[in-house]
N, C-alpha and C positions, 0 to 999 in steps of 0.2 A: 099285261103286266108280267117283267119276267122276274124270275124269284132266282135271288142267289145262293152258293153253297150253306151259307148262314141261317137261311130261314128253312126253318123245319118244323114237325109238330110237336116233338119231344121238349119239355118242359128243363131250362139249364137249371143245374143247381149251383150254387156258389161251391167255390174246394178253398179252403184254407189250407196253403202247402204248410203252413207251421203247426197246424192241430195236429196231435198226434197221440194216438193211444198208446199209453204207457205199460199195461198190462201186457203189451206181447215182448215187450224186452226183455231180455235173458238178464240185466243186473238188479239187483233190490232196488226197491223203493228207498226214498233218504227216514220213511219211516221205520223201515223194516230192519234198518241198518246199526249194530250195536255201535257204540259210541268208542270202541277202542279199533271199530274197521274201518272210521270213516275216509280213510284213505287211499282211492284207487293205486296208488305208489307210493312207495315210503316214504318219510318224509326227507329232504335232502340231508346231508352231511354234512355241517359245517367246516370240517377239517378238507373236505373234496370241494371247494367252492374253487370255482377261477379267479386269478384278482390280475386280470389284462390293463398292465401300465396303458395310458394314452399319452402321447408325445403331445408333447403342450403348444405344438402349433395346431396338431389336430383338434384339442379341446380348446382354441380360441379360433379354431374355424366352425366348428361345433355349434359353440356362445354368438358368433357373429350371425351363424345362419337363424341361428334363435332369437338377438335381439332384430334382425333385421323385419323376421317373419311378427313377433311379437309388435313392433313399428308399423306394420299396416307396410311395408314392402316385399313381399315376401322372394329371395331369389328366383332369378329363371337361368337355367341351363347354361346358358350363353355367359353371367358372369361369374362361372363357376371361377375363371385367369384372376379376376380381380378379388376374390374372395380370397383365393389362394393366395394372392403378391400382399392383402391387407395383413393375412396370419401371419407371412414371415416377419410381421416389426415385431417390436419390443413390445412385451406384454402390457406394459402400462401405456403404450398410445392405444393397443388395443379394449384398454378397463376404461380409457379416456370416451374410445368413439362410442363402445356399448353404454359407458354413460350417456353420452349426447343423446343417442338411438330414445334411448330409455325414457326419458324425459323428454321427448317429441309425442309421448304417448297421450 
């Protein structure tokens, strides 16, 4: 019989890689923590917020890729051209197909 690297006499023990003892971390516990620190970063800034317009052909190639994927087709790579040629119509043949899409569900 020959024996492979595998078989040996040392007994495996199971390793959970997500168990993890909390006690050697250097930040507090969420108990330990007063309730005006609970925040590793401040909180944001309302007046500092980004507000990035989207060109409204990109946000009805956006919708498209979402009703299409939301329909049980979801694009491939390849009709990226006809996705693109469907954005440039009129937004309302575009509210027209995602209707159609919509209701094929």
């Amino acid at each position: 019989m020959t024996s492979t690297a595998f078989e040996h006499g040392t007994p495996q023990t199971f390793v959970d890689p997500y168990a993890a003892d909390t006690s050697q971390f250097p930040w507090p516990h969420p108990a330990d923590r007063h309730p005006d620190t609970d925040y590793l970063l401040p909180p944001p800034n309302p007046t500092q917020r980004l507000t990035p317009a989207i060109d409204p052909r990109d946000r009805r190639r956006l919708d498209l890729h979402a009703a299409l994927t939301a329909a049980g087709v979801p694009p491939h790579p390849e009709d990226r051209h006809a996705i693109d040629q469907i954005s440039a119509l009129p937004a309302d043949i575009n509210d027209t197909l995602q209707r159609w899409l919509h209701h094929t569900t």
